[in-house]
C-alpha positions in Angstrom: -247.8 14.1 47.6 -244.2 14.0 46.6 -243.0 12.5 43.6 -242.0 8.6 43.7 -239.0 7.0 42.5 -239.8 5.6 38.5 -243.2 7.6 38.7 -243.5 9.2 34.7 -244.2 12.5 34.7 -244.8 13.2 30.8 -241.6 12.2 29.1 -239.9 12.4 32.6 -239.1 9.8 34.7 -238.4 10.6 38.0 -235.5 8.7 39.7 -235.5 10.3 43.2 -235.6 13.4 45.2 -232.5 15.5 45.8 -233.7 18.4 47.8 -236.7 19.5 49.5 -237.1 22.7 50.9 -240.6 25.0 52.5 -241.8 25.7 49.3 -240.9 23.2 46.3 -239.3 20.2 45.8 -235.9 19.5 43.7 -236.0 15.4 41.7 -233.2 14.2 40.0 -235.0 12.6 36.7 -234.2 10.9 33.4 -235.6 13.2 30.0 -236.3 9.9 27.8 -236.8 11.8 24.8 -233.7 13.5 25.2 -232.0 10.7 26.9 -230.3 13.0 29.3 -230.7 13.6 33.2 -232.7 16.6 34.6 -233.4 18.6 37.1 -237.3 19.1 38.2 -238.3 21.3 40.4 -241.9 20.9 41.6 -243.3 23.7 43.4 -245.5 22.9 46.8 -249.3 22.2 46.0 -250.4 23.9 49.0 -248.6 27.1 47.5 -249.8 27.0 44.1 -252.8 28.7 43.5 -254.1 30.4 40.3 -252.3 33.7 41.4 -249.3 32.0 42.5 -248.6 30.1 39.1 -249.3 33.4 37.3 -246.2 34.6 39.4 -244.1 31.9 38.9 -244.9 32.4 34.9 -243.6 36.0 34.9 -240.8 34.9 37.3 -240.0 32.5 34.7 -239.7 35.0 31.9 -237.5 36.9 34.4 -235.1 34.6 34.5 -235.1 33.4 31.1 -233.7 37.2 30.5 -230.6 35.5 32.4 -228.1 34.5 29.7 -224.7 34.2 31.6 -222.5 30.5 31.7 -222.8 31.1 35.7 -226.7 31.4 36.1 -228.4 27.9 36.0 -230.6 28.0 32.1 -234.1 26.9 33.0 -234.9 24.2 30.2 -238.6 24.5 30.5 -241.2 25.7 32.7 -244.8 23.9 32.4 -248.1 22.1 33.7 -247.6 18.4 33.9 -250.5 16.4 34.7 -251.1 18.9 37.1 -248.0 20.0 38.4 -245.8 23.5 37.8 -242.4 21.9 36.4 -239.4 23.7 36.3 -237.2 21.8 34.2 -232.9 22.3 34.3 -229.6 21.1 34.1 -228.8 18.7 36.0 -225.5 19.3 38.2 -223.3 17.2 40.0 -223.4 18.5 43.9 -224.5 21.8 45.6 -221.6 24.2 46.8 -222.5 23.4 50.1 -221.9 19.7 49.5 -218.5 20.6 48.4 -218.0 22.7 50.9 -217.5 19.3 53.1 -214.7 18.8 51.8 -211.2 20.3 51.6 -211.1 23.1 49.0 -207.6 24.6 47.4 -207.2 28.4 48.0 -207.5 29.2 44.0 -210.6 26.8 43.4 -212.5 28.6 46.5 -211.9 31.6 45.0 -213.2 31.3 41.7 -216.1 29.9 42.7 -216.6 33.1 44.8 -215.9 34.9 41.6 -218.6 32.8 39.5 -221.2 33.5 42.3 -220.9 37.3 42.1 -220.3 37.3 38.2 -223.9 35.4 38.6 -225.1 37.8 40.8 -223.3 41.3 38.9 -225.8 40.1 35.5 -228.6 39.8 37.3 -228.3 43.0 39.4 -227.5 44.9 35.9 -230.6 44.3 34.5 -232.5 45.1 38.6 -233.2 41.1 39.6 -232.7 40.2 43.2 -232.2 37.0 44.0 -232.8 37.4 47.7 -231.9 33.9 48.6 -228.0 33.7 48.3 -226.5 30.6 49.6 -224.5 28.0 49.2 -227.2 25.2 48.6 -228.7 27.3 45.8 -225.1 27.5 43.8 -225.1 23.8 41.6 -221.9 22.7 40.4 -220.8 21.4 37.2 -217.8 19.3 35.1 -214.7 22.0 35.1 -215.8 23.4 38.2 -218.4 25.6 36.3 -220.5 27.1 39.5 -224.1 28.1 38.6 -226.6 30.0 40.4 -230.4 28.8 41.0 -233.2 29.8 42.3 -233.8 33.8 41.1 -236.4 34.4 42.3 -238.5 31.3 42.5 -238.6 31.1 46.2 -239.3 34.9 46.6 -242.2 34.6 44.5 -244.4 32.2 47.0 -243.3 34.2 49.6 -244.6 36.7 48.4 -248.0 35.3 48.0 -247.7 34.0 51.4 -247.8 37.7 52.6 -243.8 37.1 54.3 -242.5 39.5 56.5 -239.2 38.8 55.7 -237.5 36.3 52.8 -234.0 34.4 52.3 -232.4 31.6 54.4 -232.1 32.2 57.9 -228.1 32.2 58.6 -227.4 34.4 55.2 -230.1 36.6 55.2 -229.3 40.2 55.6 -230.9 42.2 58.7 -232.9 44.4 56.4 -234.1 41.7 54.9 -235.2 39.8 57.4 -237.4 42.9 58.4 -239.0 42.8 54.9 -237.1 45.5 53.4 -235.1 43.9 50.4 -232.8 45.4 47.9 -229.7 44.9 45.8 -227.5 45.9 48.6 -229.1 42.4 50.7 -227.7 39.8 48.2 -224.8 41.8 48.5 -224.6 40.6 52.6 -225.5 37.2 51.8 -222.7 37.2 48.9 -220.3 38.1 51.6 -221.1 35.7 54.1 -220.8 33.0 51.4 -217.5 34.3 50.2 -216.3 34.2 54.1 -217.3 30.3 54.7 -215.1 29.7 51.4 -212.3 31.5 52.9 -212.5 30.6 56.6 -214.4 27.9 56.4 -216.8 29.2 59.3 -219.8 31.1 59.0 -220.2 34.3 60.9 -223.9 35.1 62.6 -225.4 38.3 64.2 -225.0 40.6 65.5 -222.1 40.4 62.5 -219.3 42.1 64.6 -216.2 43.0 63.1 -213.8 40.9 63.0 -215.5 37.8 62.0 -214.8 34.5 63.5 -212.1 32.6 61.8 -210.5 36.6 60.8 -207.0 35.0 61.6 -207.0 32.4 59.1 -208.3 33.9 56.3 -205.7 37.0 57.1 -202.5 33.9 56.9 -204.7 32.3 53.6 -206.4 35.2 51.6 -204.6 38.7 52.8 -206.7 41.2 54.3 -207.5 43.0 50.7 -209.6 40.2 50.5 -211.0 40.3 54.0 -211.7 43.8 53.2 -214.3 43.3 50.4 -216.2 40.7 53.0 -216.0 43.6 55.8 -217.9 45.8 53.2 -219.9 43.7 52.2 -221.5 42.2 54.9 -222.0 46.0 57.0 -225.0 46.0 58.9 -225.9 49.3 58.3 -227.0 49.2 54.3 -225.7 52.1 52.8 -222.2 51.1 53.8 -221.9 48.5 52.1 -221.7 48.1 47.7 -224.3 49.1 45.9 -224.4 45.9 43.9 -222.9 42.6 43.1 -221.1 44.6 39.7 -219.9 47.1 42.4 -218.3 43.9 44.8 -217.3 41.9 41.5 -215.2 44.4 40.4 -213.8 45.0 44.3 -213.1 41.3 44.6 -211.3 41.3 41.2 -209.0 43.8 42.7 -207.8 42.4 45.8 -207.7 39.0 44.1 -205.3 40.1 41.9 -203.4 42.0 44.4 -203.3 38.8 46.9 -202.2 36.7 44.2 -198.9 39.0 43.0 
């Protein structure tokens, strides 16, 4: 059952649910020891079995490993009076939830930049997140952009025996066919970086060029462009080898756009 609103949930009290999603649920909640708001995610009980929180354990570790100002810190990770809480900061919106709104060239851009800086730590040290999107990017005060979810959702799919993993929309083909690397939050990366830029979200079959090419041509220059088209190739080995390898790209044509 899901959490209610003023429920305690040890020195947690939960306020109300902020996202739900196939295989956990996200509560906004008030640490009264600390006397600071939180973030608890609260994996589905239909999902956790004894093997599954063993996963989620080691997954934990995982991302603990994660030290970088753009990957969301995990607080704590624990049974509750019979729950698996993953405790975090609390952010203020989602980047999808500011993606409603209208977004200056320069701040869409460094968010983009946060989101692979994310991405370039965790593929240095061979973590996939495999579940790139917008809705898993939280946002902070000084538009600090911090990425969530490494791994968590991948580790119940797992479990579930999947065929394929990620958010349908941003999901890479390979992927989607159960055959997951590096190189597939590389794709998703680029579709992300594309909905910043053109504000439209290109689907398969992922023909170049992508809809809304013209604007993002008059708003971003095609060196930008560029790094997307590379990104997002359907055929793997075309594309980077890594978020470090795409960083670095993006740096590049950022810097060159902006001269």
């Amino acid at each position: 059952m899901p959490l209610r609103s003023r429920q305690r949930l040890g020195k947690y009290r939960v306020e109300r649910r902020i996202a739900s999603g196939a295989f956990a649920d996200v509560y906004k909640a008030y640490d009264t020891i600390e006397g600071v708001g939180v973030a608890l995610k609260v994996p589905s009980a239909v999902t956790m079995d004894a093997s599954t929180r063993d996963a989620f354990r080691r997954e934990v570790r995982t991302i603990a490993k994660l030290d970088h100002p753009n990957v969301l810190p995990i607080k704590t990770a624990e049974e509750i009076q019979g729950h698996f809480v993953i405790v975090t900061p609390l952010g203020e919106e989602s980047l999808d939830d500011r993606m409603q709104r209208r977004m200056a060239r320069h701040v869409a851009l460094d968010y983009a930049e946060q989101m692979l800086e994310a991405l370039a730590c965790a593929h240095r040290k061979k973590i996939a997140h495999l579940d790139v999107k917008p809705e898993n990017m939280i946002l902070f005060p000084d538009r600090r952009l911090r990425l969530a979810d490494f791994g968590l959702a991948r580790v119940v799919r797992r479990t579930l025996a999947a065929s394929g993993s990620g958010t349908v929309g941003y999901v890479a083909p390979e992927q989607a066919m159960g055959r997951p690397s590096l190189r597939s939050d590389v794709f998703s990366a680029g579709l992300v970086l594309w909905r910043l830029m053109s504000k439209q979200l290109p689907e398969w079959p992922f023909e170049w060029p992508f809809v809304g090419y013209a604007r993002v041509i008059r708003e971003f220059g095609p060196e930008l462009a560029n790094v997307v088209r590379r990104a997002c190739e359907v055929r793997v080995e075309k594309r980077y080898t890594n978020a470090a390898v795409m960083l670095a790209a993006f740096q590049r044509a950022r810097q060159r756009a902006e001269l």
